[in-house]
FILUM-33601 format. One record per residue: x, y, z of N, C-alpha, C in turn; residue in one letter; residue number from 1. Coordinates in steps of 0.2 Angstrom, whole numbers. Layout:
N
ATOM     nu     nv     nw    cau    cav    caw     cu     cv     cw  tike  lonu
ATOM      X      Y      Z      X      Y      Z      X      Y      Z     A   NUM
...
END
This chain:
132
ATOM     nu     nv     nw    cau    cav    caw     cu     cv     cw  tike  lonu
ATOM    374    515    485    379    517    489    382    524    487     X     1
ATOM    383    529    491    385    536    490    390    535    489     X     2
ATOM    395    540    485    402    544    484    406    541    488     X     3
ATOM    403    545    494    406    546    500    407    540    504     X     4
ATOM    402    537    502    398    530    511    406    526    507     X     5
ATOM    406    526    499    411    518    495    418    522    499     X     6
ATOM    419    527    496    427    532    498    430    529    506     X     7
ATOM    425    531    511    426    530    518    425    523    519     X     8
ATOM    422    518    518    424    513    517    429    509    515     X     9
ATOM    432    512    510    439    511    506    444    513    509     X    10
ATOM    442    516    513    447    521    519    448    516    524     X    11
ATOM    442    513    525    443    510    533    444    503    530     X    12
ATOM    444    500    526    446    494    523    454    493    525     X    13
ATOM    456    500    522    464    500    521    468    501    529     X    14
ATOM    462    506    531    467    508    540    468    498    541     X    15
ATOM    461    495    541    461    487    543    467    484    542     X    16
ATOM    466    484    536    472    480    531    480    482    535     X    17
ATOM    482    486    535    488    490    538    488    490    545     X    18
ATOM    483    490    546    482    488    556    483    480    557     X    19
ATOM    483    474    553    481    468    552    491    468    548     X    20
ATOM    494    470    544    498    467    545    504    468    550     X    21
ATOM    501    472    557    505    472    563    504    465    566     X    22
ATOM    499    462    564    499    454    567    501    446    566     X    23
ATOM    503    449    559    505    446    555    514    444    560     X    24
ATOM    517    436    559    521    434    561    528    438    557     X    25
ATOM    534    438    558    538    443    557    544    437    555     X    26
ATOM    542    435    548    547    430    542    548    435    537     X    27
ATOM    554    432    533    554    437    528    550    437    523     X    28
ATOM    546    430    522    541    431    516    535    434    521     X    29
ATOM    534    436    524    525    439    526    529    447    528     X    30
ATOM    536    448    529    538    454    529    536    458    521     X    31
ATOM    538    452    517    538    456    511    531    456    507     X    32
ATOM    526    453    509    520    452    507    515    458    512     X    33
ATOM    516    456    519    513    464    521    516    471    520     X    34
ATOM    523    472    518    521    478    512    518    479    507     X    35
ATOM    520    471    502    512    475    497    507    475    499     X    36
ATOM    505    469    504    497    472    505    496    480    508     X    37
ATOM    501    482    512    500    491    513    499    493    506     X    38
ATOM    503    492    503    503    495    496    497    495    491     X    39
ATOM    496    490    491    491    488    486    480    491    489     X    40
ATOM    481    490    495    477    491    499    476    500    501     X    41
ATOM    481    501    501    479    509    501    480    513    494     X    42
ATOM    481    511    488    482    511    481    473    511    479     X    43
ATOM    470    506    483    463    506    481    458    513    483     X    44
ATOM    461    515    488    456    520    493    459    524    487     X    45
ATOM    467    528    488    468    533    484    467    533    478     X    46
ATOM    466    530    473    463    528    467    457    529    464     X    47
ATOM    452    528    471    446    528    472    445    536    470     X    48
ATOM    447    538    476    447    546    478    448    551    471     X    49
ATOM    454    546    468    457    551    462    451    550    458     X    50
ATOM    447    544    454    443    542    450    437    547    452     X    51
ATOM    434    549    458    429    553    459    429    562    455     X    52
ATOM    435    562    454    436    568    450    438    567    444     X    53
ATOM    436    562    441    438    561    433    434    566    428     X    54
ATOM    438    567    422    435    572    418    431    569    413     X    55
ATOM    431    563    413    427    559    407    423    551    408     X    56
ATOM    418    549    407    416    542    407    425    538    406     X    57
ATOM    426    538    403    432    535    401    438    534    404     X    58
ATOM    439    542    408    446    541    413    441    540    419     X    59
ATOM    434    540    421    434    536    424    434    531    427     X    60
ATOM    434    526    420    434    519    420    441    516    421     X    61
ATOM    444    520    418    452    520    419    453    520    425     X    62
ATOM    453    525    429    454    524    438    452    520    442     X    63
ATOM    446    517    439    443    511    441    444    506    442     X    64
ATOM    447    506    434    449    498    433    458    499    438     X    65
ATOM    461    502    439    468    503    444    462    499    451     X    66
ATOM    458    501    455    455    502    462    454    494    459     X    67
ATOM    453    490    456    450    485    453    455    479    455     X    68
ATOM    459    481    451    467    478    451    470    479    458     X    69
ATOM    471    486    460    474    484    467    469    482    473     X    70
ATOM    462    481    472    457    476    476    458    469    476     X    71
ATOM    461    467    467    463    459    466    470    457    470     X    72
ATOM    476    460    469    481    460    472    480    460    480     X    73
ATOM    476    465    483    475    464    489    471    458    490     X    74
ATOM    468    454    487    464    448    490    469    444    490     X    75
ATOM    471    443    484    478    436    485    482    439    487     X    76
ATOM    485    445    490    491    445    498    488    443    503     X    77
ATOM    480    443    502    477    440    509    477    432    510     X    78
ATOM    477    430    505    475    423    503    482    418    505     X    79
ATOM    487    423    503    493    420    503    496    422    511     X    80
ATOM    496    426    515    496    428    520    495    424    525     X    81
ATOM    485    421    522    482    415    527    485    410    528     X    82
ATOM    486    406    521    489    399    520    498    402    525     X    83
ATOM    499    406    525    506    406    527    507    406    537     X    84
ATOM    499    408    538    500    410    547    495    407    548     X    85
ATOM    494    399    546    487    394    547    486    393    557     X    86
ATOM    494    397    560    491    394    565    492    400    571     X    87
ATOM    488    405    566    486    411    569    479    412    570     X    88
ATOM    477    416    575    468    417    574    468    419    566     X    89
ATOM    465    415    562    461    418    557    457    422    556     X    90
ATOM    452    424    559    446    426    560    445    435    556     X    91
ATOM    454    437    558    452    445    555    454    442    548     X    92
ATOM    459    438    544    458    436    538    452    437    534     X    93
ATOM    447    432    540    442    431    535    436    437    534     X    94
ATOM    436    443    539    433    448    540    436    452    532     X    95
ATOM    444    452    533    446    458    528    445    455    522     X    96
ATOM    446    447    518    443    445    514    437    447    510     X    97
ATOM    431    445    515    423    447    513    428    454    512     X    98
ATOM    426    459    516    426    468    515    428    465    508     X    99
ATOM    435    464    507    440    465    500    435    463    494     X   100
ATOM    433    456    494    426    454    489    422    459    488     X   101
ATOM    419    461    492    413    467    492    414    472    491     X   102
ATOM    419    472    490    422    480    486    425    480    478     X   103
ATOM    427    471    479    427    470    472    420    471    467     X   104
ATOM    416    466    469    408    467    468    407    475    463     X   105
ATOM    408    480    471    405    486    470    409    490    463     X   106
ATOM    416    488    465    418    493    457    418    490    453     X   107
ATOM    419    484    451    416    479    448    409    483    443     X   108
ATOM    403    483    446    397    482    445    397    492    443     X   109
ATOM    402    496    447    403    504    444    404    505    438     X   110
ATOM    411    500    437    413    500    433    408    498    424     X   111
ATOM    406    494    425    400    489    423    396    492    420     X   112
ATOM    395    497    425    387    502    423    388    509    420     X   113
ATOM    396    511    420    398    517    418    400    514    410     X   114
ATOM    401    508    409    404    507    402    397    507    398     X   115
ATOM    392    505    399    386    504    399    383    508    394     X   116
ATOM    384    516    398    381    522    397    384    524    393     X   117
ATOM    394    525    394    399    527    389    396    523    381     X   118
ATOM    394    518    381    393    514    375    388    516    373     X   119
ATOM    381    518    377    374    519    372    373    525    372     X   120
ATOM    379    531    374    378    535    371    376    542    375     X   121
ATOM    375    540    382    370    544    386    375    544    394     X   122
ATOM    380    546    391    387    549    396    383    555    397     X   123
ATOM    386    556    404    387    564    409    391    567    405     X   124
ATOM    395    566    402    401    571    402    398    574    393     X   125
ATOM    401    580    389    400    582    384    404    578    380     X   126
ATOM    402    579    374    404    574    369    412    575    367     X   127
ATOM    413    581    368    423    586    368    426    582    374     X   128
ATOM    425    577    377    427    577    383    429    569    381     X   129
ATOM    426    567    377    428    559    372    432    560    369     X   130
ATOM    440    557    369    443    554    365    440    550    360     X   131
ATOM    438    549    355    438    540    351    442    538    347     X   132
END
């Protein structure tokens, strides 16, 4: 998957996520949870975007590991979300869910393959660009 194809997807993950807690019932615990999930969920896309400009294997990893973290947050707002509106159509739940896994997966497995490189030695970036 390209740069650009993950970014744009991480874009329309989060329009989804933000357009879905307009459906969401209006108590004050799914008021207070669909603001993290705004939060957390568009934390991942901008995160994303910032880590494409990283100066190093390493602060790449770092931005990463953030998009990682607000992808996991975003799953259990969903998770918790669900159990909470059991008697609402599910069905976009389950849609944003998968997306949310599959996004975990991919930076997950970015993350994975850049530490990889950082460790055997055959980084992109110049050796001045490593802190150790």
């Amino acid at each position: 998957m390209r740069t650009y194809d993950l970014e744009q997807r991480l874009i329309a993950f989060s329009i989804s996520a933000v357009n879905y807690t307009d459906t969401i019932q209006k108590t004050f615990a799914c008021d207070h949870l669909c603001k993290q999930l705004i939060r957390s969920s568009t934390s991942s896309a901008l995160n994303y975007a910032e880590s494409v400009g990283s100066e190093s294997d390493k602060d790449f990893i770092h931005k990463q590991s953030i998009v990682l973290k607000e992808l996991r947050e975003t799953f259990v707002c969903l998770q918790i979300l669900e159990g909470l509106n059991k008697s609402s159509d599910l069905s976009k739940f389950n849609g944003l869910e998968k997306e949310c896994e599959e996004l975990v997966k991919i930076t997950y497995a970015s993350i994975s393959t850049v530490k990889k490189r950082l460790f055997s030695g055959t980084s992109k970036y110049p050796k001045t660009y490593h802190k150790r």
